[in-house]
N, C-alpha and C positions, 0 to 999 in steps of 0.2 A: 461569633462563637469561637471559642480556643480548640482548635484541632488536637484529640489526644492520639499520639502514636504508637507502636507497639513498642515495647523494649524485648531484648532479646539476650539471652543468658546475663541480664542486670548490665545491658551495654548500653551506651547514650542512642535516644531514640534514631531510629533509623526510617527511614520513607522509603530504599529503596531507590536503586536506579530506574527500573520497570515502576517505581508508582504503586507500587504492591505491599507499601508499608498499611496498616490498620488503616481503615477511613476513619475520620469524625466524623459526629454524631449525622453529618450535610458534608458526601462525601467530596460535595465539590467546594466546601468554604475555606480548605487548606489554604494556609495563605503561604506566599511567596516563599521559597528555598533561598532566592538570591543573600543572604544575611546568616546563612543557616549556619551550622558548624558543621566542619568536615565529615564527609558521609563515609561509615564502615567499608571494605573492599567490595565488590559486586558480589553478588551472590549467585546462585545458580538461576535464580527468577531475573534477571537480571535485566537491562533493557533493553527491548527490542525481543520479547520473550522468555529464550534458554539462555544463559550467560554461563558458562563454566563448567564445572563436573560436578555432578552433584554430590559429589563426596566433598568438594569444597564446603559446601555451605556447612558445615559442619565440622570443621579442620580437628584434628583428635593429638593431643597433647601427651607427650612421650611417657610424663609422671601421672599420667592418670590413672587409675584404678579400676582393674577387669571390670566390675561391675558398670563404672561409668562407661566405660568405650562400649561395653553394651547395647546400654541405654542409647550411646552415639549412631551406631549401627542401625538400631531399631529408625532413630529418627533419618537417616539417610533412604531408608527404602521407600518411601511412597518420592523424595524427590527422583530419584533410579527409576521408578514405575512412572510417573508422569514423561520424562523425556523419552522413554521410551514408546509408551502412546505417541508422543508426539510426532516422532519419528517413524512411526507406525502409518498415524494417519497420511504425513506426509508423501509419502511411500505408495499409501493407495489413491492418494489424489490425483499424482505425478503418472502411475498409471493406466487411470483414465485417461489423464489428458494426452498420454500415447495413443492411446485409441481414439481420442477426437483428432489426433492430429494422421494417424493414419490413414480414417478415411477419408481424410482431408486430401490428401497427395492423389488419387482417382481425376479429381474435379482438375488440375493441371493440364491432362489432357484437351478441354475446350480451348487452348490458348493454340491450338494447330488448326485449327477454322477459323477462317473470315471471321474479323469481329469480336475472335473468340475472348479478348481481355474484356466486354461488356459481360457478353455472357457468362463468364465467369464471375465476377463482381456480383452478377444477380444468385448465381448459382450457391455460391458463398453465402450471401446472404438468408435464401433455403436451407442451407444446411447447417448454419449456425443455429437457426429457429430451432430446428429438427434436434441436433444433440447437445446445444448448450446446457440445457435443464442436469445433463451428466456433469457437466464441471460443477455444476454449481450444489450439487449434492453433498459432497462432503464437508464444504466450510460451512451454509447455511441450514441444511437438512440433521446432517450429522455432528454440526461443531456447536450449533447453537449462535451462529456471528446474527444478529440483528439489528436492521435499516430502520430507521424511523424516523418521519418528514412533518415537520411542522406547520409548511406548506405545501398540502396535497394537490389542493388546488393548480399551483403553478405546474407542477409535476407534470400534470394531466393537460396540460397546455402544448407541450411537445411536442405531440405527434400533429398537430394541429400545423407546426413550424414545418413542416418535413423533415428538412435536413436543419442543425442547431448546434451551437455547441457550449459546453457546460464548463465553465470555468470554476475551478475546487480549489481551495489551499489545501498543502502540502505536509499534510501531520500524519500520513501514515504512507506504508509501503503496500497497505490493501487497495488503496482509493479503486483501483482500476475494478476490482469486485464489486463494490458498492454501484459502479456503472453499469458494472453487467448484469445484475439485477435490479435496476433503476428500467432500465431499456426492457428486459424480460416482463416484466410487471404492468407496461403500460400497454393499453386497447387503442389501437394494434401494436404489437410488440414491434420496436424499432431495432436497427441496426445501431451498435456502438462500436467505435473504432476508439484510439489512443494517439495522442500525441507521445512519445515519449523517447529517452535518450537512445542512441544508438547500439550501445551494449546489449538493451532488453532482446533487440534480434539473436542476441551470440546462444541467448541463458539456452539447456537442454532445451527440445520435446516442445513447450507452450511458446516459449519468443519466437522460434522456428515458425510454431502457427502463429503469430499473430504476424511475422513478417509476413506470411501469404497468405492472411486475410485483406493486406491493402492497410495496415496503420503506419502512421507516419515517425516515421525515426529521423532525430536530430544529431549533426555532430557538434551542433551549438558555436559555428560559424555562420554570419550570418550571409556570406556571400555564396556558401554552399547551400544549406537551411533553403531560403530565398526560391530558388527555383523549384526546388524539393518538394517545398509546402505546394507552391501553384499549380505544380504538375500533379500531382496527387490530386487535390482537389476537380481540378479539372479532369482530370480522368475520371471520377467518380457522378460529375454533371453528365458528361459525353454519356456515361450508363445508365442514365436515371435513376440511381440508385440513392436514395436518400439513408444518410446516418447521423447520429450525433458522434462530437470527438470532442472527448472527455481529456482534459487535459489541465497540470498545474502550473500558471503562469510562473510561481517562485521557481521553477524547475532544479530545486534540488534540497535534500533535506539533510542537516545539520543533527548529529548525536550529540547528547548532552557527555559530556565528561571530554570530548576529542579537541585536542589545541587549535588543528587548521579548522574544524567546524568553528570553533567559537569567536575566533579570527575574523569569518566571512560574517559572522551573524554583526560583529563590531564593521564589518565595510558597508552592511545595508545600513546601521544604523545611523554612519557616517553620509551616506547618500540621503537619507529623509533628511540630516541637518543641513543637508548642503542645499537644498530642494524649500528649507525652510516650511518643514513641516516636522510634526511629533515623531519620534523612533516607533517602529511599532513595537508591539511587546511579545506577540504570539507566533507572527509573521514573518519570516523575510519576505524584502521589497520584492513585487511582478519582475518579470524580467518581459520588456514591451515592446522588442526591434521584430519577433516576428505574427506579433500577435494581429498588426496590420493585416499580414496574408491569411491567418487562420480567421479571420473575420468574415475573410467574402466568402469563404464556405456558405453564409446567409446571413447578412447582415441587422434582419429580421430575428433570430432564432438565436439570441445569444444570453445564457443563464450564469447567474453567479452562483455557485453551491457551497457551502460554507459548511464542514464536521467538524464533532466534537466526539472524541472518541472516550468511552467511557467501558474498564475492563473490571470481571469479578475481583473480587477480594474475598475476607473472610464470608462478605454478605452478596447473592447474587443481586445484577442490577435491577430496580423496579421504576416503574412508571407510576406516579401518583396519578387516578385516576378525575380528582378533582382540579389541581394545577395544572398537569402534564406534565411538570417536572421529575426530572431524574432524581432516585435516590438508592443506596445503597454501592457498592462496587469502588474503585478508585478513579479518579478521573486522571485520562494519560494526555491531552490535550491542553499542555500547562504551559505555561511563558517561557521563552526560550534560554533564559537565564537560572528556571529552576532545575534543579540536578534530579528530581524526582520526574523529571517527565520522560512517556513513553514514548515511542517509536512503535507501532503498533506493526508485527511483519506476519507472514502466513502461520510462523510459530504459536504465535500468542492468537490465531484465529484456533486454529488446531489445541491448544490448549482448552478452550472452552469459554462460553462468558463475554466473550466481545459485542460490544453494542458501538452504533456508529448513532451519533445525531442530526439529524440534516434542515438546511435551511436556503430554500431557492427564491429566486427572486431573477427577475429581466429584467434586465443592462439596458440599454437603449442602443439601439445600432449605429446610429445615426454620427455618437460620438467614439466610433470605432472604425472608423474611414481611413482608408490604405493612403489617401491624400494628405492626412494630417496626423503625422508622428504622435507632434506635443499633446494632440487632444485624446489620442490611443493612451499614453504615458500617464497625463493627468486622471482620464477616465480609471488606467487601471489602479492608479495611487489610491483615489479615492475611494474604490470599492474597496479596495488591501482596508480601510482605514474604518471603513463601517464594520469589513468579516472579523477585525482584531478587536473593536468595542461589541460584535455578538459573543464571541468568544470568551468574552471576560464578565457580558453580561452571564454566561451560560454558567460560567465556571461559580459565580455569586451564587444562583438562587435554582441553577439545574434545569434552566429553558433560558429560550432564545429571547422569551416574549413573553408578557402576564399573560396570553391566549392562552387558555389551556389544551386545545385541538394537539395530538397527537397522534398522528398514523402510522401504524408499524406497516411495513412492501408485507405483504402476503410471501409466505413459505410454499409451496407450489411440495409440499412433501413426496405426497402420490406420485408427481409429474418426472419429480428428479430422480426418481429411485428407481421409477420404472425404467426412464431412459437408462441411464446404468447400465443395470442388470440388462435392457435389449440390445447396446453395444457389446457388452461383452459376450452376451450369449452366440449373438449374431459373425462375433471374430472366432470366437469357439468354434460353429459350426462352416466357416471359409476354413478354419484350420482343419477339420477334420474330414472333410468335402469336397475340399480340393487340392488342398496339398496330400490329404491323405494320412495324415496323422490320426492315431486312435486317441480317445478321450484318455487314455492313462497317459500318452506321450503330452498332452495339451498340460494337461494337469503337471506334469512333473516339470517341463519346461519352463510355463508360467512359476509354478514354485520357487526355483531355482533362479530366474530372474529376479523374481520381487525379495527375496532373499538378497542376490548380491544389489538388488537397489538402496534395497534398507541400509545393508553396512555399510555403503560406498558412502549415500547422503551423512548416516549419521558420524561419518569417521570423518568427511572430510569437510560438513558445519562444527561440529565440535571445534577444531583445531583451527579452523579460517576464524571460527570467532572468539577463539582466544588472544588470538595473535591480532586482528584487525579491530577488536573491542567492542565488535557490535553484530550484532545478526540484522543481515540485509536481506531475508528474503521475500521480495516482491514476486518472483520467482523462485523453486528449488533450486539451487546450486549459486546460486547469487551470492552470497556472504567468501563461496571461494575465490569467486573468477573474480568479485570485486577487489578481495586481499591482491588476489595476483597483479590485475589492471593496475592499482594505486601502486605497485612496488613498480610498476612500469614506466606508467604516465606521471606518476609524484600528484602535485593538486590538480592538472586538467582534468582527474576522472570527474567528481563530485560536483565542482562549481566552475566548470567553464573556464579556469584560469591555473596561473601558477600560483602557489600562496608564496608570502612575502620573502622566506626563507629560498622558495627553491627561485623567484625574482631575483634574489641578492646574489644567490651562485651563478646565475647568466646572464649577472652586471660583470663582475669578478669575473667572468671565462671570457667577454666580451674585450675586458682591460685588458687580461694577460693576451689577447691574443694581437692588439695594438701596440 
């Protein structure tokens, strides 16, 4: 089918960086960008959620006539009113997750008794149970973000593992949510932990929590990494505490329009030729030196997860009830050569309309043995090689499979809101009970924080992501500290290395200094 797109004041069709151009009639039958013609400037939808000011998207022309700059105006306010919710929601998420991480810092205490890093690990685990349902209210409760498993079955196999871990490509900056309600959803509700880079500890408020919940952070050395991983894991045997650790082998994701991204995407593709096998299309190659030690976590209990992220557009997204396929919305999980594909970050959850698609299946342990590199290497090549033929199967016909079974994770509405509301009630009355503040002082404080929260986030993503080209937030404040880190480090933030340019300058400082 010929995908029609929208056109925009009589300009050559546009798709959009975010993927937010018109669907066709089969929002996933778009075909390739890679051949396309040059795509207009970003726009304020832009990818990765909010791109720019929303007075861009509608740039107003010196000779034009009161009347039209009017009209212009008119259409600039609902995008003004959109980033603003967005910024909103953000705002009160980020606030919750202060209060899941404040009475978080109580439970430290157990680490001054005998023993006490088990019993904290277990204790942790209690009290994640107890107030996760509050994070998870505003992107899924509030935002509308929906899970949906083609294989429930496997799903439901999990807890069955104890401990397990769930290997996902790398197509969004949400994945870790998708986890957290993966783990919430299943009887008995499991613990989930993160592999992920070493930065995530810096981000405000939630990387903070998650560094003292026990998830494992990389500097993507493997002589560091290495001990890192085993130590952790093994502390977690020593407590009996069982989790899954959700983690993305590609360990780093690539923006569509960015030179050093598109760079690394041509070095994996150069490694499949070298490896004499197909470039993938969807995918950058696993990355497999420590995937060895993230194995014996249970060598038994290891899942491949495979999404396809699909976001509103003009038409919300639907599930045909006969096929199971996806219809309506735009699909942001596109080849990594086309310029229309998304980056999916808490913005564009917070926007509204996000739907993820998921597809599980068990690896076999056995060819994931800490004794045998190549067979780690080869194992994860070949799963890379089946999630980029679902992915391209999905992006065809809008499912993974002709099965038409489709399971949307249960929304726990009731569950999350209440928690919420009993956190915050419950900080309200420590505030006014024991510090001794009256409800007017609680009130005007709280105000006045979430106020200068709001301006700080929205002043200083605005501007990180004009200048860095992309909204990173996997976390709140991520798109800043990211800008800052890359002006620091140059390529080792992103992908583990120097890209070929800043290579050349520390060939060249090497020579002059001989």
């Amino acid at each position: 089918m010929t995908p029609t797109l929208r056109r925009r004041n009589g300009a050559a069709p546009h798709p959009g960086s975010n993927g937010r151009g018109s669907p066709a009639d089969s929002m996933l039958s778009r075909s390739s960008s890679s051949n396309s013609e040059a795509l207009e400037p970003r726009d304020w939808l832009g990818r990765g959620g909010l791109m720019g000011n929303p007075w861009d998207a509608f740039p107003a022309d010196v000779n034009e006539q009161e009347k039209v700059h009017r009209k212009r105006m008119r259409n600039r306010a609902p995008a003004l009113f959109l980033r603003l919710k967005v910024y909103f929601l953000a705002s009160v998420w980020l606030s919750v997750a202060f209060l899941y991480f404040l009475w978080q810092l109580p439970l430290l205490f157990l680490h001054l008794i005998p023993d006490g890093g088990a019993l904290y690990k277990r204790a942790c685990t209690h009290y994640d149970r107890l107030v996760q349902p509050a994070i998870l209210a505003v992107p899924f409760s509030w935002c509308g973000f929906r899970v949906w498993c083609c294989t429930p079955a496997e799903l439901r196999r999990v807890p069955e593992c104890g401990s397990s871990v769930f290997m996902t490509n790398h197509g969004s900056r949400v994945d870790w949510l998708v986890g957290l309600l993966m783990g919430s959803t299943l009887e008995p509700q499991v613990r989930v932990g993160f592999c992920a880079e070493f930065t995530t500890m810096l981000m405000p408020i939630f990387g903070w929590s998650r560094g003292l919940f026990g998830d494992i952070f990389l500097r993507r050395t493997f002589h560091r990494d290495g001990p890192r991983i085993l130590d952790n894991i093994r502390s977690f045997k020593e407590a009996k505490v069982d989790r899954v650790i959700f983690l993305a082998p590609e360990g780093a994701i690539v923006d569509p329009g960015v030179e050093k991204d598109a760079e690394y995407v041509q070095q994996c593709s150069k490694f499949m030729l070298d490896h004499d096998l197909r470039p993938l299309k969807y995918l950058l190659t696993p990355r497999y030196k420590g995937m060895q030690l993230v194995t014996t976590h249970n060598p038994e209990g290891i899942f491949s997860v495979t999404m396809a992220f699909v976001c509103r557009d003009k038409d919300s997204v639907q599930v045909d009830d006969v096929t199971g396929a996806a219809r309506g919305g735009c699909l942001c999980s596109r080849p990594l050569d086309d310029p229309a594909r998304v980056i999916p970050d808490l913005h564009t959850i917070f926007r509204g309309g996000l739907h993820v698609f998921t597809h599980i299946v068990k690896v076999p342990g056995e060819k994931m043995s800490n004794d045998d590199p190549k067979g780690v290497r080869d194992t994860l090549l070949d799963d890379y090689a089946r999630k980029d033929a679902l992915l391209q199967t999905f992006r065809e016909t809008g499912a993974y499979s002709s099965d038409p079974e489709q399971y949307m994770l249960p929304i726990r509405h009731v569950r999350m809101n209440a928690t919420l509301v009993l956190i915050a009630a419950w900080t309200c009355w420590v505030a006014k009970f024991v510090l001794g503040w009256s409800l007017r002082v609680v009130m005007r404080r709280v105000g006045i924080s979430f106020v200068v929260l709001f301006l700080m986030h929205a002043f200083t993503h605005l501007h990180a992501e004009r200048i860095s080209g992309a909204s990173r937030e996997s976390l709140l404040f991520e798109t800043v500290l990211k800008m800052l880190m890359q002006r620091w480090m140059g390529g080792k933030l992103d992908h583990g290395g120097a890209s070929s340019q800043e290579k050349a300058r520390q060939q060249k400082s090497r020579l002059a200094t001989l």
